[in-house]
MDTraj code that builds the backbone (N, CA, C; nanometers):
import mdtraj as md
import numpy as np

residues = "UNK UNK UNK UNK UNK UNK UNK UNK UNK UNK UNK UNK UNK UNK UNK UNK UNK UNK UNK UNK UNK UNK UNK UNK UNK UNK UNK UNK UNK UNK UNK UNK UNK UNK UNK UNK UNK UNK UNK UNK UNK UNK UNK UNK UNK UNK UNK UNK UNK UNK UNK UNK UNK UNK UNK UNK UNK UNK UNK UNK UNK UNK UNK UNK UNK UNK UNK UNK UNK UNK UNK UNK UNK UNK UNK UNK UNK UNK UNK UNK UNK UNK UNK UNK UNK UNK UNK UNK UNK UNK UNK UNK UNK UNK UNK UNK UNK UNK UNK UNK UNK UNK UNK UNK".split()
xyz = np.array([
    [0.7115, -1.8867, -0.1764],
    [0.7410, -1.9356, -0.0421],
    [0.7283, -1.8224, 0.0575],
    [0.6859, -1.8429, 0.1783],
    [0.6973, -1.7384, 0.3123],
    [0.8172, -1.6722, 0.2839],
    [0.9366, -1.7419, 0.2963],
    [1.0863, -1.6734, 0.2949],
    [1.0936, -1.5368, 0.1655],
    [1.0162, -1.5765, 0.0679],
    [1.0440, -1.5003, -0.0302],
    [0.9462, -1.3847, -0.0018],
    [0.8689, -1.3895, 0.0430],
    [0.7473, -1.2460, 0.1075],
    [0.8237, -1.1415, 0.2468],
    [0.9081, -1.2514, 0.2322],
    [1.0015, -1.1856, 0.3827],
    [1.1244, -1.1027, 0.3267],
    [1.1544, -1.1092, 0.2199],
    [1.3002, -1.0290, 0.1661],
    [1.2606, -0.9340, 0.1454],
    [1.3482, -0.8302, 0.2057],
    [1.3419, -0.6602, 0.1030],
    [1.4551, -0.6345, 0.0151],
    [1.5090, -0.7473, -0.0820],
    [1.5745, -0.7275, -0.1613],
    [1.5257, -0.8477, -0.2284],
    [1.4677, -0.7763, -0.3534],
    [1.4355, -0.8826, -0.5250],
    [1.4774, -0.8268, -0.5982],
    [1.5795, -0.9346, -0.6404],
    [1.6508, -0.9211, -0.7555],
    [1.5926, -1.0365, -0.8670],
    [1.5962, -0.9942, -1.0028],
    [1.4934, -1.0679, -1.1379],
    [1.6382, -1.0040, -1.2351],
    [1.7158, -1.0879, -1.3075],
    [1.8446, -1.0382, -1.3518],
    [1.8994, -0.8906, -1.2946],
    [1.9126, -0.8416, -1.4074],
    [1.9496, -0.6842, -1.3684],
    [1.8889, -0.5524, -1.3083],
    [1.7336, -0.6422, -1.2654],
    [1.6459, -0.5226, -1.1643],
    [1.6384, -0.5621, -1.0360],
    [1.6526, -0.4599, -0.9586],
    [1.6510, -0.5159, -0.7917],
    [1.5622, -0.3904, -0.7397],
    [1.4700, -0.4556, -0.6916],
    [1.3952, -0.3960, -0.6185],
    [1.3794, -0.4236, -0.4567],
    [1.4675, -0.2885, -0.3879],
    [1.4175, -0.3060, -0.2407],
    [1.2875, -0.2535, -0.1786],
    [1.2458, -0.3494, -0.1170],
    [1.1357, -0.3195, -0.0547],
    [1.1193, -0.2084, 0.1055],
    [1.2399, -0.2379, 0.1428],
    [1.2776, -0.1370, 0.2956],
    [1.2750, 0.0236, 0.2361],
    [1.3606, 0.0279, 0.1204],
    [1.3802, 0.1668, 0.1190],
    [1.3066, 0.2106, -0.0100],
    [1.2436, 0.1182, -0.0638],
    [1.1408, 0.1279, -0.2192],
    [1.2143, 0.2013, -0.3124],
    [1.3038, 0.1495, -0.3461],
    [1.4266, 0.2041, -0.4426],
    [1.4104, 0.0572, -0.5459],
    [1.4295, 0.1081, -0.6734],
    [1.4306, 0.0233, -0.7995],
    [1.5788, 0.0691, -0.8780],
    [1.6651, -0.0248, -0.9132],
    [1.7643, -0.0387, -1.0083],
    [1.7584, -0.1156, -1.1134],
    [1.7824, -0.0362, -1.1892],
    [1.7640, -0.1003, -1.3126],
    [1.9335, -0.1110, -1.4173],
    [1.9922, -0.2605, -1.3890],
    [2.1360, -0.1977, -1.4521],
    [2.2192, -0.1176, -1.3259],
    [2.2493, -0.1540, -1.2779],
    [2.2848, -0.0769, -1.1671],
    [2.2070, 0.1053, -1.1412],
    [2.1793, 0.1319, -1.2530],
    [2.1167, 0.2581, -1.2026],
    [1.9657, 0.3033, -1.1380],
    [1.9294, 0.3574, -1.0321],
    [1.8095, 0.4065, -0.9794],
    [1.7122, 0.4639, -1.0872],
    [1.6288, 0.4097, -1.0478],
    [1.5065, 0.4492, -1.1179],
    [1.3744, 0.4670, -1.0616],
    [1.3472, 0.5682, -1.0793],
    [1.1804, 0.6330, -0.9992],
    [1.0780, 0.5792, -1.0438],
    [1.0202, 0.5672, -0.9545],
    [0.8765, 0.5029, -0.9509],
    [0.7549, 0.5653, -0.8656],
    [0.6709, 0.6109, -0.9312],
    [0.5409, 0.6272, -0.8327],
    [0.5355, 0.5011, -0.7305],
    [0.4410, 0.5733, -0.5977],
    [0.4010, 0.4505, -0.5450],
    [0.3385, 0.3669, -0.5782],
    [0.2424, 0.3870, -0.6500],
    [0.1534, 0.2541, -0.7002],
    [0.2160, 0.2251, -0.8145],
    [0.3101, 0.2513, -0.9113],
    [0.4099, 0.1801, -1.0015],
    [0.5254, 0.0824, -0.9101],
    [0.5598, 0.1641, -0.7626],
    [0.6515, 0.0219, -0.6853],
    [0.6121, -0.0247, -0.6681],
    [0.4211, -0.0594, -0.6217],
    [0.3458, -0.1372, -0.5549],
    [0.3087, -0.2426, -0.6396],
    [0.3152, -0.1923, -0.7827],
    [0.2589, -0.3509, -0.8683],
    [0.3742, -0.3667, -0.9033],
    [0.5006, -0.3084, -0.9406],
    [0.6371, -0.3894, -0.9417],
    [0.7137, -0.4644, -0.8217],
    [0.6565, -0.4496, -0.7276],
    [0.6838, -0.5030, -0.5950],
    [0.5863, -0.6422, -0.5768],
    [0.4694, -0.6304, -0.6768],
    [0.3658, -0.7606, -0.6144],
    [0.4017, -0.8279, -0.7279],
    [0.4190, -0.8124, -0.8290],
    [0.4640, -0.8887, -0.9484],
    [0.6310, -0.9673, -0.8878],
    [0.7393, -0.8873, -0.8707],
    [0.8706, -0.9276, -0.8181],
    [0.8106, -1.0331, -0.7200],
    [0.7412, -1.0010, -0.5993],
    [0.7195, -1.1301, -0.5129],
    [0.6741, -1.2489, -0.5562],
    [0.5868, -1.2354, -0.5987],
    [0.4891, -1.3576, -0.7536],
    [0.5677, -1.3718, -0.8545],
    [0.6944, -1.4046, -0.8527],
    [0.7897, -1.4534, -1.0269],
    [0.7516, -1.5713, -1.0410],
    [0.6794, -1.5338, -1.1909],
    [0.6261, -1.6880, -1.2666],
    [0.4738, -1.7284, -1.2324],
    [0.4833, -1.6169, -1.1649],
    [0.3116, -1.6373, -1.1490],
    [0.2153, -1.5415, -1.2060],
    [0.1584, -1.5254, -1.2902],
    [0.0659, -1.4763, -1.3882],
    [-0.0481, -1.4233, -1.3158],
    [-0.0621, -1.3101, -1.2496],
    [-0.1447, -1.2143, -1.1879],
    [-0.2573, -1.1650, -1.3374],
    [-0.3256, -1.1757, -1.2382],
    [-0.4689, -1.1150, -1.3714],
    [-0.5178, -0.9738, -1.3285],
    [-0.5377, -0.8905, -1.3946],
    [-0.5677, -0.7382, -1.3517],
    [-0.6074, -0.6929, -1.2552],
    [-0.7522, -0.7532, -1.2522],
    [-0.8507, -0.7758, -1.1426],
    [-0.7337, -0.7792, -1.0235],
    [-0.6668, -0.8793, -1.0230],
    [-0.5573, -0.9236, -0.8702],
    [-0.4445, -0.8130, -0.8288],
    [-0.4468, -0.7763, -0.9632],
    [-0.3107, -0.6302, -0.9783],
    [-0.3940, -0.5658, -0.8724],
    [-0.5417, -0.5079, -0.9530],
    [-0.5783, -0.3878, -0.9009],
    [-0.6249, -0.3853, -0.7263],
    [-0.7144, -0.4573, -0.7366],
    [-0.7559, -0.5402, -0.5829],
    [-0.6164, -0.5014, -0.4926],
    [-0.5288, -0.5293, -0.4835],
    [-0.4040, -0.5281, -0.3914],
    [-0.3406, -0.4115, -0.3988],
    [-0.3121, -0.3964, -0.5145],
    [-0.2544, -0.2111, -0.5612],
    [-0.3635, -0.0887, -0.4566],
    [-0.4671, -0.1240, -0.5319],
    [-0.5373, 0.0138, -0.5100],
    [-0.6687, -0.0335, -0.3700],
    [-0.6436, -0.1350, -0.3270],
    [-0.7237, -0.1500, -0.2087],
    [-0.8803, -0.2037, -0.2719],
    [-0.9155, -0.1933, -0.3953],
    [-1.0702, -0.1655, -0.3951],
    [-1.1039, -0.3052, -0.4290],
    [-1.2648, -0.3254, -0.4467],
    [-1.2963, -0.4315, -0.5689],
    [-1.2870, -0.4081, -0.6782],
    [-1.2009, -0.4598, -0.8166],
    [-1.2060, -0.4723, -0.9173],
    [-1.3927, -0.4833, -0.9820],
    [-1.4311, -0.3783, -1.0143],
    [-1.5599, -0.4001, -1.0948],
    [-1.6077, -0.4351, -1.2532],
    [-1.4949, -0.3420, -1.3361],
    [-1.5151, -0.3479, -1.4682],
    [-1.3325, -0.3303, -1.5277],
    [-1.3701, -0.3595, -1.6435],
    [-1.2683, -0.3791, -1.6889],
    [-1.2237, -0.2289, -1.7791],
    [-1.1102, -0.1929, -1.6931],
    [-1.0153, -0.0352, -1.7589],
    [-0.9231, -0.0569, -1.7978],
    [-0.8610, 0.0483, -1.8075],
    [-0.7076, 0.0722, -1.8536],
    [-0.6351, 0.1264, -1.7702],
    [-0.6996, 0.1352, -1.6542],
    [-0.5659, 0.1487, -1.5346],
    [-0.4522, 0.0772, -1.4648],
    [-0.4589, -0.0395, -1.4608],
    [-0.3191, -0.1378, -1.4520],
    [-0.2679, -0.1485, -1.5902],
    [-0.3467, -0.1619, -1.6850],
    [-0.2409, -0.1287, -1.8772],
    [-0.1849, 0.0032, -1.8505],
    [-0.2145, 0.0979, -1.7915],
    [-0.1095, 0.2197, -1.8242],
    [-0.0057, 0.2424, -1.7200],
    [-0.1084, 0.2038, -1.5672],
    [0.0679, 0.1491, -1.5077],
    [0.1645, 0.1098, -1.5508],
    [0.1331, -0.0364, -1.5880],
    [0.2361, -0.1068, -1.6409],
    [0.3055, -0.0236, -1.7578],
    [0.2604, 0.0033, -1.8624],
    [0.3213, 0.0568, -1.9741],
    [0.4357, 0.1902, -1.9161],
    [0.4019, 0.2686, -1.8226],
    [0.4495, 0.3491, -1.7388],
    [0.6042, 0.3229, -1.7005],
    [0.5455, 0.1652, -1.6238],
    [0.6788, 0.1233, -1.5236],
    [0.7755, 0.0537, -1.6461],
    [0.7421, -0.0063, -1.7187],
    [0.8000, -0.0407, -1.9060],
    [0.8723, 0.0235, -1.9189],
    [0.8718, 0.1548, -1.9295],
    [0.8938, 0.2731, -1.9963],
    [1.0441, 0.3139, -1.9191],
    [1.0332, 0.2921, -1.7891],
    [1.0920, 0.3431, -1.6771],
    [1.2195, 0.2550, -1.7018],
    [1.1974, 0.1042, -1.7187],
    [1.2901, -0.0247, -1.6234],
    [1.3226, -0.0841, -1.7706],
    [1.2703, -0.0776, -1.8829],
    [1.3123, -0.1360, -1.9771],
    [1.3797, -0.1135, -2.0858],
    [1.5154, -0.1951, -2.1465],
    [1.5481, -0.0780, -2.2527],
    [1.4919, -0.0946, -2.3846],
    [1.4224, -0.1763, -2.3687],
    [1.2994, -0.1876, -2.5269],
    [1.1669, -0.1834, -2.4555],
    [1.0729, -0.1014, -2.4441],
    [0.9620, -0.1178, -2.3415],
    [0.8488, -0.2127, -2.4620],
    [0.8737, -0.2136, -2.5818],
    [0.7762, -0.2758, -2.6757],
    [0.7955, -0.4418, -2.6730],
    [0.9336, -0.4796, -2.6157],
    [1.0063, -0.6352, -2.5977],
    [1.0861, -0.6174, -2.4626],
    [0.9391, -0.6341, -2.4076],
    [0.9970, -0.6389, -2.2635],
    [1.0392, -0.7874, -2.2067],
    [1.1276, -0.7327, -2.0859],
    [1.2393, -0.8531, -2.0686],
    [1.1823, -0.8804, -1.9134],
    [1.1034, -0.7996, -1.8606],
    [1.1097, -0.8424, -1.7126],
    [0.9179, -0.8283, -1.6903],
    [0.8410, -0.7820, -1.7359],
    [0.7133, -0.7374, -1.7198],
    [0.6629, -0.8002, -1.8589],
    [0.5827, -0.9229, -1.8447],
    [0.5769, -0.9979, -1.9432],
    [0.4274, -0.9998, -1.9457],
    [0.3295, -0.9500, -2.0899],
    [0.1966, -0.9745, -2.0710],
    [0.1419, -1.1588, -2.0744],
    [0.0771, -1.1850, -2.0028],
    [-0.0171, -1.2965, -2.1080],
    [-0.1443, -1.2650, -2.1406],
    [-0.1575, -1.2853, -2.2445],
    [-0.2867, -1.1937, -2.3497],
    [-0.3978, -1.2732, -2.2813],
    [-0.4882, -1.1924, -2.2807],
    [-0.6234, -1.2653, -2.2325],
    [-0.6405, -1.2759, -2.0740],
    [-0.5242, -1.3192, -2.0034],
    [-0.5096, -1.3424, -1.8561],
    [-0.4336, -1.2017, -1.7198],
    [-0.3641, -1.1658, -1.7936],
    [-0.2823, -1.0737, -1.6842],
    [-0.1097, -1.0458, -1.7227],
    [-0.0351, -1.0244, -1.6548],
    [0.1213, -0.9854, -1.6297],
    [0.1623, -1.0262, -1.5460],
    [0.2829, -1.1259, -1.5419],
    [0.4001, -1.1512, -1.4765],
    [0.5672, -1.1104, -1.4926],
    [0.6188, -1.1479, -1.4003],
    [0.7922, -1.1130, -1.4345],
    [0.7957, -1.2318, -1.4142],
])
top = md.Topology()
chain = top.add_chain()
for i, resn in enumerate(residues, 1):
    res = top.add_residue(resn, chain, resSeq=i)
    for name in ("N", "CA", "C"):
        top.add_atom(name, md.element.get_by_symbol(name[0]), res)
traj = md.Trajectory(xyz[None], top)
Protein backbone atom coordinates (compact mmCIF):
# COMPACT_ATOMS: atom_id res chain seq x y z
CA UNK A 1 0.00 0.00 0.00
CA UNK A 2 1.16 3.89 -0.44
CA UNK A 3 0.84 4.16 3.48
CA UNK A 4 3.31 1.43 3.89
CA UNK A 5 6.13 3.19 1.41
CA UNK A 6 5.44 6.18 3.64
CA UNK A 7 6.66 4.70 7.16
CA UNK A 8 10.18 5.05 8.47
CA UNK A 9 9.56 2.50 10.91
CA UNK A 10 9.28 -1.50 9.70
CA UNK A 11 8.90 -3.67 12.00
CA UNK A 12 8.78 -7.84 10.65
CA UNK A 13 8.67 -9.58 14.39
CA UNK A 14 11.78 -8.77 16.22
CA UNK A 15 13.59 -6.61 13.38
CA UNK A 16 12.80 -2.99 12.95
CA UNK A 17 14.17 -1.20 10.52
CA UNK A 18 14.10 2.69 10.45
CA UNK A 19 14.26 4.24 7.45
CA UNK A 20 14.82 8.19 8.77
CA UNK A 21 17.83 7.32 10.68
CA UNK A 22 18.83 3.79 8.72
CA UNK A 23 19.34 2.03 11.94
CA UNK A 24 18.44 -1.87 12.04
CA UNK A 25 17.50 -3.80 15.40
CA UNK A 26 17.61 -6.89 15.66
CA UNK A 27 16.09 -8.21 19.22
CA UNK A 28 16.20 -5.05 20.55
CA UNK A 29 19.86 -4.67 19.73
CA UNK A 30 21.51 -2.36 16.80
CA UNK A 31 22.98 -3.81 14.15
CA UNK A 32 25.26 -2.44 11.26
CA UNK A 33 24.68 -2.52 7.97
CA UNK A 34 26.42 -1.31 4.85
CA UNK A 35 24.45 0.92 2.73
CA UNK A 36 23.57 -1.25 0.10
CA UNK A 37 22.92 -4.16 2.80
CA UNK A 38 20.11 -1.33 4.37
CA UNK A 39 19.08 -0.70 0.89
CA UNK A 40 18.00 -4.32 -0.02
CA UNK A 41 16.86 -4.85 3.64
CA UNK A 42 14.88 -1.76 3.38
CA UNK A 43 13.30 -2.83 -0.24
CA UNK A 44 12.61 -6.30 0.86
CA UNK A 45 10.93 -4.85 4.53
CA UNK A 46 8.71 -2.53 2.21
CA UNK A 47 7.69 -5.59 -0.20
CA UNK A 48 6.66 -8.25 2.84
CA UNK A 49 5.40 -11.27 1.05
CA UNK A 50 6.40 -10.24 -2.03
CA UNK A 51 9.07 -12.32 -3.73
CA UNK A 52 11.60 -9.88 -5.43
CA UNK A 53 13.77 -11.63 -8.10
CA UNK A 54 17.51 -10.56 -8.24
CA UNK A 55 17.39 -8.84 -11.33
CA UNK A 56 14.65 -6.38 -9.18
CA UNK A 57 17.04 -6.50 -6.00
CA UNK A 58 19.81 -5.34 -8.14
CA UNK A 59 18.10 -2.78 -10.62
CA UNK A 60 16.90 -0.65 -7.44
CA UNK A 61 19.90 -1.38 -5.07
CA UNK A 62 22.60 -0.52 -7.36
CA UNK A 63 20.84 1.84 -9.92
CA UNK A 64 21.98 -0.25 -13.06
CA UNK A 65 20.44 -2.76 -15.61
CA UNK A 66 20.62 -6.16 -14.37
CA UNK A 67 22.59 -7.95 -17.40
CA UNK A 68 23.82 -11.39 -16.36
CA UNK A 69 23.41 -13.42 -13.76
CA UNK A 70 26.17 -13.04 -10.45
CA UNK A 71 26.63 -13.46 -7.11
CA UNK A 72 26.27 -10.09 -5.99
CA UNK A 73 22.77 -9.84 -4.36
CA UNK A 74 23.63 -13.86 -3.03
CA UNK A 75 26.46 -12.37 -1.04
CA UNK A 76 24.63 -9.37 0.10
CA UNK A 77 22.11 -11.18 1.32
CA UNK A 78 24.20 -13.92 2.95
CA UNK A 79 26.09 -10.82 4.53
CA UNK A 80 22.90 -9.15 5.96
CA UNK A 81 21.93 -13.16 7.26
CA UNK A 82 24.85 -13.17 8.99
CA UNK A 83 24.29 -9.77 10.64
CA UNK A 84 20.21 -10.04 11.66
CA UNK A 85 19.91 -13.72 12.09
CA UNK A 86 20.50 -16.06 14.86
CA UNK A 87 20.71 -19.16 12.57
CA UNK A 88 21.79 -17.44 9.22
CA UNK A 89 21.52 -21.20 7.51
CA UNK A 90 17.39 -21.19 8.83
CA UNK A 91 16.62 -17.98 8.29
CA UNK A 92 13.56 -16.46 9.89
CA UNK A 93 13.17 -13.09 8.20
CA UNK A 94 15.16 -13.19 4.62
CA UNK A 95 13.56 -16.10 3.01
CA UNK A 96 15.02 -17.55 -0.44
CA UNK A 97 12.61 -18.87 -3.18
CA UNK A 98 14.79 -21.14 -5.24
CA UNK A 99 14.69 -20.43 -8.80
CA UNK A 100 12.83 -16.91 -8.37
CA UNK A 101 14.40 -14.41 -5.80
CA UNK A 102 14.10 -13.37 -1.77
CA UNK A 103 11.50 -12.11 0.35
CA UNK A 104 10.78 -11.32 4.16
Amino acid sequence: TSIEHNKSILEIGDLTVNTDTRQVWVRGKETRLTPKEFAILELLARNKGIVLSVAKIYEAVWKEVFYKSDNTVMVHITKIRDKIEEDSKHPIYIKTVWGIGYKI
